[in-house]
LUMTORDREN-71928 format. One line per field, with one value per residue (C-alpha): x, y, z. Coordinates in steps of 0.1 Angstrom, whole numbers, plus 5000, padded with zeros to 4 digits. Each point is the difference from the previous one (the first is absolute). Layout:
N
east = X, ...
north = Y, ...
up = Z, ...
//
This chain:
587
east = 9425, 4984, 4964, 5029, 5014, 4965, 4990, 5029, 4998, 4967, 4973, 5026, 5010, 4961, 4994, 5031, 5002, 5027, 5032, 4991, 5022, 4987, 5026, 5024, 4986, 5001, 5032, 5009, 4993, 4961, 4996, 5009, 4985, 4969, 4969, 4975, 4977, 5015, 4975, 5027, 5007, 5033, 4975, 5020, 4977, 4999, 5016, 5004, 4989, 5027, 4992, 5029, 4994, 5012, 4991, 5023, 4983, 4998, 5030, 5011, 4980, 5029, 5015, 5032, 5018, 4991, 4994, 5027, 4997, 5011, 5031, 5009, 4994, 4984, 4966, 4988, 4961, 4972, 4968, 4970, 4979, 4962, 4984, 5012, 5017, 5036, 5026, 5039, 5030, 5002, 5029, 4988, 4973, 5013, 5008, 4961, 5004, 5030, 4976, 4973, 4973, 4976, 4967, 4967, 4995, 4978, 4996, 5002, 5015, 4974, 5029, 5006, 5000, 4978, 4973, 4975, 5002, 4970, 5009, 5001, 5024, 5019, 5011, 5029, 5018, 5025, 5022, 4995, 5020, 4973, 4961, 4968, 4969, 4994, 5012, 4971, 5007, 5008, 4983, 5029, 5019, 5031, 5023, 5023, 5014, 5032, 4995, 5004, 5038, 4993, 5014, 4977, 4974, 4966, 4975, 4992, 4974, 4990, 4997, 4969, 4973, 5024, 4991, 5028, 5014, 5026, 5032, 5002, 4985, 4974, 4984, 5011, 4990, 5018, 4972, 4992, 5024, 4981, 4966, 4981, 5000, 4964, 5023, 4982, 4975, 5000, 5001, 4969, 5019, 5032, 5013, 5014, 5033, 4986, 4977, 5032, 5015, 5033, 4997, 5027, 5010, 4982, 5024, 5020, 4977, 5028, 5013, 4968, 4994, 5024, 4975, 4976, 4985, 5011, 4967, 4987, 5036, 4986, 4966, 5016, 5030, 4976, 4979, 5028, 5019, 4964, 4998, 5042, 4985, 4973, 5017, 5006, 5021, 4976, 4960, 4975, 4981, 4972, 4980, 4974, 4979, 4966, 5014, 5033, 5005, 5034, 5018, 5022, 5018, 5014, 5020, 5012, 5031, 5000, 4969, 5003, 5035, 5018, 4973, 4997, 5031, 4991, 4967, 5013, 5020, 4977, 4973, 5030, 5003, 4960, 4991, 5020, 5027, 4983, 4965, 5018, 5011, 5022, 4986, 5032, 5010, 4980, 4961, 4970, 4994, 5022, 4986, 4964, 5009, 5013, 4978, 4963, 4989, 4997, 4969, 4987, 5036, 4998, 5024, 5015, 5016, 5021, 5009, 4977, 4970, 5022, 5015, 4966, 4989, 5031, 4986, 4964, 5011, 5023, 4969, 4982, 5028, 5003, 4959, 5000, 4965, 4993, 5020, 5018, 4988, 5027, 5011, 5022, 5024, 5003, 5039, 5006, 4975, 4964, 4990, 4961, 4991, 5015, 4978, 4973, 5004, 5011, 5033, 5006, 5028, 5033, 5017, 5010, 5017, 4970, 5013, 5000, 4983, 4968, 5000, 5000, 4970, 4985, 5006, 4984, 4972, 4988, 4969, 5004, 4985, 5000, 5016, 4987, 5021, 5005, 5008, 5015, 5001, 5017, 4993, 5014, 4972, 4996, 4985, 5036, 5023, 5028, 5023, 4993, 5006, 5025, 5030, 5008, 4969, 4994, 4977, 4985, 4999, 5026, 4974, 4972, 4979, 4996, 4988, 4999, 5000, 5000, 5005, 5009, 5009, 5016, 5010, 5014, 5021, 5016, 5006, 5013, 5024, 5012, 5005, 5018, 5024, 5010, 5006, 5024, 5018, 4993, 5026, 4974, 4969, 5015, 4980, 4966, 5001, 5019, 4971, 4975, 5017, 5004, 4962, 4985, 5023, 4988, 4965, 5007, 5015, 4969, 4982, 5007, 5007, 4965, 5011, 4970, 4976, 4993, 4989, 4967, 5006, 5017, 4977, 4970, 4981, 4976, 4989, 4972, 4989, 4994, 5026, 5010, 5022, 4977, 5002, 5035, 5005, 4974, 5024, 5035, 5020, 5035, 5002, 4977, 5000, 4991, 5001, 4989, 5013, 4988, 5032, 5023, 5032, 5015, 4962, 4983, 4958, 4996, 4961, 4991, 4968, 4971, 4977, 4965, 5013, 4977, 5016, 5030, 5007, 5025, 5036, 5007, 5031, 4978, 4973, 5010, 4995, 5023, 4999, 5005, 5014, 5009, 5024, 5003, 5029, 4983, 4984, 5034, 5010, 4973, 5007, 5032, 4976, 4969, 4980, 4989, 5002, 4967, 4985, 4995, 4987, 5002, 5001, 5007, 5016, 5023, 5004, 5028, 5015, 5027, 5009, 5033, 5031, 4988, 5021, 4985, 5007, 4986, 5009, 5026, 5019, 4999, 5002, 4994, 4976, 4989, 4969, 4976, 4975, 4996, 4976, 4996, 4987, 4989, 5035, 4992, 4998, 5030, 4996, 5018, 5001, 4989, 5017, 4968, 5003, 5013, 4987, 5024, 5037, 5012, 5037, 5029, 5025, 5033, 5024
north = 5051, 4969, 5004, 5006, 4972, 4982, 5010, 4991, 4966, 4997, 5025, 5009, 4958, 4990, 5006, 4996, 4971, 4978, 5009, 5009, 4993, 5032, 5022, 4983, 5009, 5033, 5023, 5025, 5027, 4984, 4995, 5028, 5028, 4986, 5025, 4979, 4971, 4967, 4978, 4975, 4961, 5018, 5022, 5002, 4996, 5032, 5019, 5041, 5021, 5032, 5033, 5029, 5025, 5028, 5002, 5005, 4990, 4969, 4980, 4965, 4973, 4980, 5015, 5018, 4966, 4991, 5035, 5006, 5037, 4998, 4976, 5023, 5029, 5016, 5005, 4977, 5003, 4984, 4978, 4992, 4971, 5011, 4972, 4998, 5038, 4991, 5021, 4989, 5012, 4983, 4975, 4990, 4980, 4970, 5004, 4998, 4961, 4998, 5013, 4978, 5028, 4994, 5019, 4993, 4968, 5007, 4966, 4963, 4969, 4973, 4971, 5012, 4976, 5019, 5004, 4976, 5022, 5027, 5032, 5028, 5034, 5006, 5037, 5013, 5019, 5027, 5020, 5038, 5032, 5028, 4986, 5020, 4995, 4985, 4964, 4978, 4984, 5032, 5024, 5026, 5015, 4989, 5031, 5009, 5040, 5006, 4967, 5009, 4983, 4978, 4965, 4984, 4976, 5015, 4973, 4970, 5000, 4978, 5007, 4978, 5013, 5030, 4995, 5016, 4994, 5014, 4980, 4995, 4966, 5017, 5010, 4973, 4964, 4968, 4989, 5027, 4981, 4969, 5021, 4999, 5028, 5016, 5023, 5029, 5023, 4998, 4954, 5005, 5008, 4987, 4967, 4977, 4985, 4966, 5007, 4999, 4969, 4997, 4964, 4978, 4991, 4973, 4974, 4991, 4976, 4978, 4990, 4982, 4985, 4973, 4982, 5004, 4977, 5013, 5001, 5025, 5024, 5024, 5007, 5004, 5021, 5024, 5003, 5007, 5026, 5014, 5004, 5019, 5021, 5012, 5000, 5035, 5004, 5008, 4997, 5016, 4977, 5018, 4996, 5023, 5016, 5020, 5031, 4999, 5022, 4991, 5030, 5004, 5029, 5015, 5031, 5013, 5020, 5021, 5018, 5033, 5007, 4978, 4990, 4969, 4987, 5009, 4990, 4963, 5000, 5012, 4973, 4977, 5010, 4996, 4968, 4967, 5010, 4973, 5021, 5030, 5000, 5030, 5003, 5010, 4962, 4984, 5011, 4985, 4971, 4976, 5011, 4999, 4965, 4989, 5011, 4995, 4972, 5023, 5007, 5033, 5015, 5037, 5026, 5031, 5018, 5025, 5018, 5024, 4990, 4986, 4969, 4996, 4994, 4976, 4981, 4997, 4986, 4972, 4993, 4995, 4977, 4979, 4997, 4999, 4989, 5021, 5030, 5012, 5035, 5032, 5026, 5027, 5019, 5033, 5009, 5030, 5022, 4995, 4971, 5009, 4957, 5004, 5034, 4984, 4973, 5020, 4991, 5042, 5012, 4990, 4984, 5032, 4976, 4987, 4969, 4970, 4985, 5020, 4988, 4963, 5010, 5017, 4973, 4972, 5017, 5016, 4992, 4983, 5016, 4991, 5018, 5000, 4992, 5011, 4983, 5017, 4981, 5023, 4992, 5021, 5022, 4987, 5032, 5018, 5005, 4980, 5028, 5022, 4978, 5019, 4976, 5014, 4988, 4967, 4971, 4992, 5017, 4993, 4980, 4984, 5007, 5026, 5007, 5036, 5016, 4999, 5039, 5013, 5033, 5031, 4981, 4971, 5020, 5019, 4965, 4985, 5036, 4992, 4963, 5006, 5024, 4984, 4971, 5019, 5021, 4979, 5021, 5033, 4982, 4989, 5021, 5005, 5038, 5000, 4973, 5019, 5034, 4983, 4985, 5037, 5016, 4972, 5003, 5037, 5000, 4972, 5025, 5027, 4981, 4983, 4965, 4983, 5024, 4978, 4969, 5001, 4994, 4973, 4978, 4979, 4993, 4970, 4991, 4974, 4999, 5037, 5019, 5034, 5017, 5025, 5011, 4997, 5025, 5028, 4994, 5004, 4982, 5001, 4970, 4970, 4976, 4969, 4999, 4968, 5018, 5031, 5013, 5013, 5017, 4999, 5005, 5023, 4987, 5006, 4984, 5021, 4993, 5001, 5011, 5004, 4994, 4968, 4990, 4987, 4980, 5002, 4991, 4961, 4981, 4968, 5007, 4980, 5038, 5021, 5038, 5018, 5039, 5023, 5032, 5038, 5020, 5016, 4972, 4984, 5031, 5001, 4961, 5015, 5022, 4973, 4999, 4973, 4992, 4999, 4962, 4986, 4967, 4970, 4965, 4965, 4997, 5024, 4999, 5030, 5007, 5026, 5009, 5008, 4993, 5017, 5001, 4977, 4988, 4967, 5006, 5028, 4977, 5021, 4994, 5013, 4976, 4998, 5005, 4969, 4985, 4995, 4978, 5008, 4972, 4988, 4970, 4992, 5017, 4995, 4998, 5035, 5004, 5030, 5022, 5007, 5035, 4985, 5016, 4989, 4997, 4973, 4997, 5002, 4969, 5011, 5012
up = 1606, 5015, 4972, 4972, 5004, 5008, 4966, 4985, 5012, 4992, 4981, 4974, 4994, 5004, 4965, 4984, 4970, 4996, 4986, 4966, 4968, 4983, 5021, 4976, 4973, 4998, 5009, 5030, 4983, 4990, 5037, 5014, 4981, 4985, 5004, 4984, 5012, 4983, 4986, 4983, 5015, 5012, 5023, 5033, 5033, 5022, 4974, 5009, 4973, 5003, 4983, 5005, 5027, 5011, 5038, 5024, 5033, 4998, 5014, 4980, 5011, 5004, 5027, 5008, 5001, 4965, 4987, 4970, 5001, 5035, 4995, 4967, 5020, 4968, 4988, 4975, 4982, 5015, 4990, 5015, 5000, 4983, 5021, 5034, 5000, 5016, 4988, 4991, 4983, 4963, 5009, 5033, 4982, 5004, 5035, 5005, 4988, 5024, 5032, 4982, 4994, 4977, 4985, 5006, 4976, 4974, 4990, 5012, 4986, 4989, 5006, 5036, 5033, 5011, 4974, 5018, 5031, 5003, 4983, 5016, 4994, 5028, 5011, 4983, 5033, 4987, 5025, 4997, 5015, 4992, 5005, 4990, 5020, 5033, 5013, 5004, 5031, 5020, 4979, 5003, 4969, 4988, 5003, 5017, 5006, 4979, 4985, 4964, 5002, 5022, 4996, 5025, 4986, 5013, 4984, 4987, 4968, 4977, 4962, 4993, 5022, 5013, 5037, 5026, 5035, 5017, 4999, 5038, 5017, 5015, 4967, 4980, 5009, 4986, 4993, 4973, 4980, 4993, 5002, 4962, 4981, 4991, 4968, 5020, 4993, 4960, 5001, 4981, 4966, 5009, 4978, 5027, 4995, 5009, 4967, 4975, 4994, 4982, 4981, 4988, 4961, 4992, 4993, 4965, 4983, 4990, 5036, 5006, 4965, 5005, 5027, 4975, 4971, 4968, 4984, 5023, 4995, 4979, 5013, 5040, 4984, 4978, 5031, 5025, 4975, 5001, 5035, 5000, 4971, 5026, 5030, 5018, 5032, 5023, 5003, 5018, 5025, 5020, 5027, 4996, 5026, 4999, 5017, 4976, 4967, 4993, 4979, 4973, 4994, 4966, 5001, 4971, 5005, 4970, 5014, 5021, 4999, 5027, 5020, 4985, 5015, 5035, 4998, 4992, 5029, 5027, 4984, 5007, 5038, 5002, 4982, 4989, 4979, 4970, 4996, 4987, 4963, 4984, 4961, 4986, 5010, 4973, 5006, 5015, 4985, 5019, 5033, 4991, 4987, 5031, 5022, 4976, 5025, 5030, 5016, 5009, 4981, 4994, 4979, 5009, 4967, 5011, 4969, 4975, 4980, 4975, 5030, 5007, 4963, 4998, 5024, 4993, 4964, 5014, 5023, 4966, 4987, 5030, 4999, 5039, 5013, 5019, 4991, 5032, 5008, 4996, 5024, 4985, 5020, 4974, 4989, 4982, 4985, 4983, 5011, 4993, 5009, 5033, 5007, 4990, 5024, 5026, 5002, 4991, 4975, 5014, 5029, 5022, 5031, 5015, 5024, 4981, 5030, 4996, 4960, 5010, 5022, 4972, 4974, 5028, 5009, 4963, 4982, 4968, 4971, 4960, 4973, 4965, 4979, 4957, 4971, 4969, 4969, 4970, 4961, 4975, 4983, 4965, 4986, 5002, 4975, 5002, 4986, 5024, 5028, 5030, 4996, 5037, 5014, 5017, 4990, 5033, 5037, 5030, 5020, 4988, 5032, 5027, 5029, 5005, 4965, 4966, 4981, 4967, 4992, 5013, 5038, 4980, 4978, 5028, 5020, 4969, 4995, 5039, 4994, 4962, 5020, 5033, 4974, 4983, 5032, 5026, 5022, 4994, 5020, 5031, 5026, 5001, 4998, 4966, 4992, 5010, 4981, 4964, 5006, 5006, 4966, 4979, 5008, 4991, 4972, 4984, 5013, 4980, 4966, 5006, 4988, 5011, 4991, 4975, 5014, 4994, 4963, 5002, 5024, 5002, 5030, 5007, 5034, 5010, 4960, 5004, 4976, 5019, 4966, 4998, 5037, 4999, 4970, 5014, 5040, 4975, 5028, 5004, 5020, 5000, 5035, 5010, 5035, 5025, 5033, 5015, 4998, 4974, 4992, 5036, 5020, 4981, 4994, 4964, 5002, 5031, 5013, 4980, 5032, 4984, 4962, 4992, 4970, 5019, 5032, 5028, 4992, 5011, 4992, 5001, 4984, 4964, 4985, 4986, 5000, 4966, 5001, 4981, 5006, 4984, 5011, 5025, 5016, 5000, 5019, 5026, 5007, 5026, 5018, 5007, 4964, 4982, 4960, 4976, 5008, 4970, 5014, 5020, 4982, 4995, 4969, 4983, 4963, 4993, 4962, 4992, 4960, 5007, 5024, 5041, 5033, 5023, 5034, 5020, 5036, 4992, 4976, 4972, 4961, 4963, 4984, 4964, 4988, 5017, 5014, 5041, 5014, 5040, 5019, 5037, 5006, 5034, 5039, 5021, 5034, 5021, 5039, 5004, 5029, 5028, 5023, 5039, 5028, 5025, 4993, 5010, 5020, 4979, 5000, 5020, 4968
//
């Protein structure tokens, strides 16, 4: 009892701002349930970010005093904070405010008292009745026999750098609660709240013009309104560090079912609260914005090729110099970038912990990346021009592929359908089931057999029709990884074959192949397509309308002209094999 109320009195009030309007402006309901990270001026410090849970071990962190499900005598739902992991029933929210327990403050005020003081992140101590690891005073574990219903409080952690003690005097010193905090064994990529400053309005123009000389009203005005139009609530104000490689984290949630979701949570738990972005709440670009000045920042994408392509081409937009380097944490299935950077082909519950290690310690490596420029082909007929087809392609770069052909027409089948009855695709399997009786059914009508007809081939200034006709493809691909159509090696290795070089994804060349049927066939079961070459420059023309896909966004485009061209190398982190596990971070 005596270190409760210490912290109480002090840890838990060290950091605390002033009494801040913005609880007025927003309602009870805003305050109690919100489960994402507020970046508004109405941004409330120490904020708990609550996500429904269903556990029933946990007792209310309020106590039995406060606890409404015990003065109701009835059970009522439960939420738990994603950044310091306390668990409470739904309405006794706001007796948190009452006890005065706060978060771990992602942020500081830049008008504070105390902003001339040296800053430093204190520890963030949270009470806890079930502990995993070992104290690190004593050195003993945390349970206790039969203690799975115990009320007893059995340690005292904190949620930044997740150290423990025991929650008895001889474990716990008073002066642990004024001690720095370090953020533990992952402060390398962690975003320190001292780093994000929430700013004020600048203030209405017109309340200082009056002091001022009228003749010089209209250029202060125009240059204050200026200043409002840029003005963002908060700003990013490092101090960088030679051993720090700051991280932001993107999850997209609509990637690998519901894993998403959790993933964005335990991130939460891990790191400050502010470096991980949900892109289903308004994309990248905001985030890379805000955070473009830091040094040594890195990017984990956790999400499939597609989340990493996204954001590669904001990257482009926002012309960062130099481009931060991207990790990818692989949802859902294909994923042949993240196989190829030996990330592997999904997330199958690895601890987030060892990721973050991964993500610090990889090598970065560059990515080629493709343009696509589409013209219509002006030797067509106008009148017989596929009104169904499409004047240009999804994405006008890629970074693993670019294919025509018999794979494109069965994505572009899949994607037309699940358009249609998006209720029929919900599970992989069924996925997986229609993808298998399309490519079935194309294969016995042969609607691609033809697609040597129909296309011309120039690569380098060498023009490859003629090889093209005497291969009779079905399927023509453009590939810039190793990997292709969920890990399969469609180049192979060329061992003694001089003609052709090792596959490289940084190597400003890109690898031209060509598939029959049966090499298509053999591709599950190790083989390789016919190389047709590897080149520079691409010049490709089709005489009537193909199925084509850029990263697995498929389309029917009319008959046209694609130019293929080196855009630029991103820079990757690349994931490197670890010897030695390190320790895990107590859960």
């Amino acid at each position: 009892l005596s270190s409760r109320k210490a912290i109480a009195k002090s840890s838990l009030q060290h950091m605390i701002a002033q009494p801040n309007p913005a609880l007025a402006m927003r309602s009870d309901s805003e305050r109690q349930i919100r489960s994402t990270v507020d970046w508004s001026e109405a941004a409330v410090y120490g904020e708990h970010i609550w996500f429904e849970t269903s556990v029933s071990g946990d007792f209310c962190y309020v106590g039995e005093q406060n606890c409404m499900a015990k003065l109701l005598q009835k059970p009522l739902s439960r939420r738990k904070c994603a950044a310091c992991k306390i668990v409470v029933h739904t309405p006794c929210i706001e007796q948190l405010e009452k006890i005065n327990f706060r978060c771990k403050p992602s942020f500081r005020e830049s008008g504070s008292r105390n902003i001339r003081e040296p800053i430093i992140v204190r520890h963030h101590w949270v009470h806890r009745r079930r502990q995993e690891g070992k104290c690190r005073q004593c050195g003993k574990g945390f349970q206790q026999k039969f203690a799975f219903h115990s009320k007893e409080i059995v340690a005292i952690s904190c949620s930044w750098c997740k150290q423990a003690y025991h929650s008895k005097v001889s474990c716990f010193l008073l002066q642990h609660i004024e001690e720095p905090c370090l953020l533990g064994a992952h402060a390398a990529v962690v975003v320190p709240p001292t780093w994000i400053l929430r700013v004020r309005r600048p203030q209405n123009p017109l309340k200082s013009s009056k002091k001022k000389k009228r003749t010089s009203f209209k250029r202060k005005s125009s240059k204050k309104g200026a200043e409002e139009g840029r003005w963002k609530p908060f700003v990013i104000k490092p101090m960088p560090s030679p051993l720090m490689k700051p991280l932001l984290v993107f999850v997209n949630p609509k990637s690998g079912g519901n894993q998403g979701a959790k993933i964005i949570q335990s991130f939460m738990w891990y790191l400050n609260p502010r470096q991980v972005f949900d892109l289903s709440q308004g994309g990248p670009k905001e985030a890379l914005e805000l955070y473009r000045k830091v040094h040594n920042l890195r990017i984990l994408a956790c999400g499939g090729d597609g989340t990493v392509g996204w954001i590669l081409s904001i990257l482009d937009q926002l012309r960062i110099n130099p481009p931060p380097p991207v990790a990818i944490l692989p949802l859902g299935t294909g994923n042949d970038l993240a196989r190829t950077l030996n990330w592997g082909g999904g997330y199958t519950d690895e601890p987030l912990s060892k990721i973050l290690s991964h993500v610090e310690d990889g090598n970065i490596v560059q990515l080629d990346r493709w343009n696509l420029h589409v013209e219509p082909n002006p030797d067509t007929n106008p009148e017989e021009k596929d009104e169904a087809a499409a004047d240009k392609l999804p994405l006008d770069v890629f970074n693993n592929y670019f294919s025509l052909g018999f794979d494109a027409r069965v994505t572009l089948e899949f994607h037309e359908s699940r358009e249609a009855n998006p209720e029929k695709f919900n599970s992989r399997f069924r996925n997986k089931m229609f993808y298998a009786g399309t490519a079935f059914s194309d294969f016995l009508t042969g609607s691609s057999k033809d697609l040597a007809k129909h296309v011309r081939l120039v690569c380098d200034g060498t023009d490859l029709t003629s090889k093209i006709q005497d291969l009779k493809p079905q399927c023509l691909v453009f590939l810039n990884i190793p990997r292709y159509c969920a890990g399969t090696m469609p180049w192979g290795n060329p061992g003694e074959h001089h003609d052709f070089e090792p596959q490289r994804h940084d190597d400003g060349c890109i690898e031209v192949i060509g598939f029959t049927m049966t090499s298509l066939a053999a591709l599950q079961v190790g083989g390789h397509g016919e190389r047709l070459c590897q080149c520079r420059q691409v010049v490709l023309t089709t005489s009537k309308a193909i199925p084509m896909q850029v990263d697995g966004e498929p389309c029917k485009l009319a008959a046209s002209c694609i130019h293929i061209s080196l855009r630029n190398q991103a820079n990757m982190v690349q994931k490197t094999k670890r010897r030695n596990s390190m320790p895990l971070l107590n859960e």
